[in-house]
N, C-alpha and C positions, 0 to 999 in steps of 0.2 A: 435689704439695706439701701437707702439712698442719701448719694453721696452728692453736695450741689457745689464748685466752685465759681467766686467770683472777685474778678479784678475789681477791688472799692474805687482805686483813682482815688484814695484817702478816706479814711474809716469814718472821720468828724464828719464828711460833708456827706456820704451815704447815709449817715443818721442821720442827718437832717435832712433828708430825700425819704426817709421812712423804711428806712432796712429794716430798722427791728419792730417794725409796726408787721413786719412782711413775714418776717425768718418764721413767728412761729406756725405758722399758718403752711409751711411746707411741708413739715413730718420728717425733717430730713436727720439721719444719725450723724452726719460728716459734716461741716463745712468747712472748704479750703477758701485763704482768703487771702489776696496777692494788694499789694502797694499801697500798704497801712498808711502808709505818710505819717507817724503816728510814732512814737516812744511809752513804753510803759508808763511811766508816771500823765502822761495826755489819755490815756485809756479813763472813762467812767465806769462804775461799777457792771453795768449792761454791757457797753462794751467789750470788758475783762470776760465775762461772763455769763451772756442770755441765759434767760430761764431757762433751766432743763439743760444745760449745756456746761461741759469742762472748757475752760479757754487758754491755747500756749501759743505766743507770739515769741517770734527771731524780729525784731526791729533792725534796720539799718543805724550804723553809728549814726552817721550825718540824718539830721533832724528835718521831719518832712520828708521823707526820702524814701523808698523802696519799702521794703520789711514785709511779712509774711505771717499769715496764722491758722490756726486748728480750731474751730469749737467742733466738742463731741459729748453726744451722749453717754456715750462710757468710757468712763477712766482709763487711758491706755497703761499699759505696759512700762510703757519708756519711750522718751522722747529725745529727742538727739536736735538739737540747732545745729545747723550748720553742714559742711562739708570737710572741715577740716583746714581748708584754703583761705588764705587768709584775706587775698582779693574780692572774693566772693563773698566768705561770710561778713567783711561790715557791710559789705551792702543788704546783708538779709536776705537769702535767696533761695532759703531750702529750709522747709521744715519736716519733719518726718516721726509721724505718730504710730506705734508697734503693738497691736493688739492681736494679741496669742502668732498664729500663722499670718498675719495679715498686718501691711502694711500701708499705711498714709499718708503721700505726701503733697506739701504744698512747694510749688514751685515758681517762680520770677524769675524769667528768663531774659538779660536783660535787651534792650532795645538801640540798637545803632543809629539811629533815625537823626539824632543829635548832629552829628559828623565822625568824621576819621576816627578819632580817639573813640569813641563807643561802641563802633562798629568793629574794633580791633577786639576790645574787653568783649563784646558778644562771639568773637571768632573764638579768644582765648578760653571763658567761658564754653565751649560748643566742643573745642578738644578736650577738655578736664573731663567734660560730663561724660561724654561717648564712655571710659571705661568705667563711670561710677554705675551708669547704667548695665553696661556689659554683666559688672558684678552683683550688681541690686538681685538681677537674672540667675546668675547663677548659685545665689544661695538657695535657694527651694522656695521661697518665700513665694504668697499671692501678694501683689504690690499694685495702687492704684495711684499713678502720681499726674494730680491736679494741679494745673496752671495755667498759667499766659505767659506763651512760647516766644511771643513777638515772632512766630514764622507762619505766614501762612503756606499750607503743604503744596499745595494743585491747582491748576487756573480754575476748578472749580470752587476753590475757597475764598474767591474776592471777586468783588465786581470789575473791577477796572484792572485785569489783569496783562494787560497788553500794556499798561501804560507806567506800568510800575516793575517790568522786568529787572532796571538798575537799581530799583529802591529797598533800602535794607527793610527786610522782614519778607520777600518775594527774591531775593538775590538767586543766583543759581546753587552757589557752594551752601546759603541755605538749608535750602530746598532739597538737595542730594544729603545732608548730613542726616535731614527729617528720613528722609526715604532708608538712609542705613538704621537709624536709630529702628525702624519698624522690617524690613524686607529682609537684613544683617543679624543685629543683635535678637532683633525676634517678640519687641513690644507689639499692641495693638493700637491704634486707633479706635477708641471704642464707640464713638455718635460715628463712624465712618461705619464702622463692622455694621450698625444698626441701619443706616441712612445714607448705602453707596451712593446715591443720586442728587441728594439734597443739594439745591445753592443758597435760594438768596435766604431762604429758614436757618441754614445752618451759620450766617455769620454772628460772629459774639463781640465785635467791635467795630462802633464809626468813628471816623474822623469829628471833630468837632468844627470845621468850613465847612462850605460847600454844601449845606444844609447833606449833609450825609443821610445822617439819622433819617430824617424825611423819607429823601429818597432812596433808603435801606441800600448806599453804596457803601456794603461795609467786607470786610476779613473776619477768615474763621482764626483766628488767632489764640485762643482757649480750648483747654484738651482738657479729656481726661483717658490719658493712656495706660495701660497696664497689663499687668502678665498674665499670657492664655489662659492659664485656667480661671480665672474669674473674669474676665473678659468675657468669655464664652457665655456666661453668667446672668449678661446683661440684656434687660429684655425690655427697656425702655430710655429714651434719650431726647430734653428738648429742652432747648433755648428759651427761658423770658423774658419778653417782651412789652406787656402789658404796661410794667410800669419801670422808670427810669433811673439805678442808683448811680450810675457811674457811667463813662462813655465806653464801656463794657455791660454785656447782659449776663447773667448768670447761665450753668450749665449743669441741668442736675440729670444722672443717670440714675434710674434705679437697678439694682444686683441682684440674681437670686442667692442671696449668700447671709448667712447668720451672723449678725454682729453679736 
């Protein structure tokens, strides 16, 4: 099974960068896809739905803005918008697709980088989830939940990490919340379980100054985390690169696991 997330930075303008010249040509069963910018009625038919593919989108109320989505080769189960929270869900920040034992989700976590007021909503945001995840866990389910975290984990998952100790997405309380979500509650890292050593291969976001991109000063800020037993599963993990949809690259893992 291979599962590929990626931050669009708005669906319209990745299509017009050639995403879906690209998607089919990966083999992929999952795609998770973060910051639609995008309302269902702005969706075109491809978009709704690439070839071979089911498509369910949580849009953000406010237009442009956040939103979240699934294409999948097979019809899930059941699908669930949202978390229940009412702060969260207009923004669109959780999608989650239920196929027999196994679950998928797409995640937008949001980003403080703004100022005070965003960086509070991503604190707020970071306490809700801690027990959503606790319990995700504890139902027996295998759960693979794909996103863009806006944290990066370890000084090894940015370049410039000395210089960004105060800057949200590098903060400490951060950084400690990642570490319980994985060392605590008991997710994995799964491109880390594969690629303890990786830096500058493993980041999946630059800055758009400072000629980042160029000179690959970026953040591993894209995950795809998930519960041990299919974690374990996982026998391949890599970042693309080649070509450009978004100031995000894609992250596809493959699974030994039957969809």
């Amino acid at each position: 099974m291979r599962i590929i997330t990626l931050n669009l930075n708005g669906i319209r303008s990745a299509t017009s960068k050639g995403l879906f010249e690209w998607l089919p040509q990966q083999q992929a069963d999952i795609v998770c896809l973060q910051e639609l910018k995008a309302q269902l009625p702005d969706l075109t038919p491809e978009m709704r739905a690439p070839q071979g593919f089911h498509g369910y989108f949580h849009p953000a109320e406010k237009k442009g803005y956040s939103g979240v989505g699934i294409y999948s080769r097979k019809q899930p189960d059941n699908v669930v918008e949202g978390m229940g929270i009412a702060e969260i869900d207009a923004e669109g920040r959780y999608l989650q697709a239920d196929f027999g034992k196994l679950s998928v989700i797409s995640l937008y976590l949001p980003s403080g980088s703004s100022g005070e007021e965003r960086q509070a909503a991503k604190f707020r945001f970071m306490d809700y989830f801690a027990p959503h995840l606790a319990a995700l866990k504890a139902e027996g389910r295998e759960v693979v939940l794909c996103g863009d975290w806006n944290i990066a984990h370890k000084e090894i998952d940015l370049k410039n990490w000395k210089s960004n100790r105060k800057n949200s997405g590098f903060l400490p309380e951060e950084r400690t919340w990642l570490t319980k979500v994985f060392d605590e509650i008991g997710w994995v890292d799964v491109y880390r379980r594969l690629h303890p050593e990786a830096t500058g291969e493993a980041y999946t976001w630059w800055s758009n100054r400072s000629q980042a991109w160029a000179k690959n000063v970026g953040w591993r800020i894209d995950y795809q985390i998930a519960t041990p037993g299919i974690a374990a599963t996982a026998k391949g993990a890599t970042v693309y690169k080649e070509q450009r949809f978004s100031d995000h690259a894609p992250l596809t893992v493959d699974y030994d696991w039957s969809f």
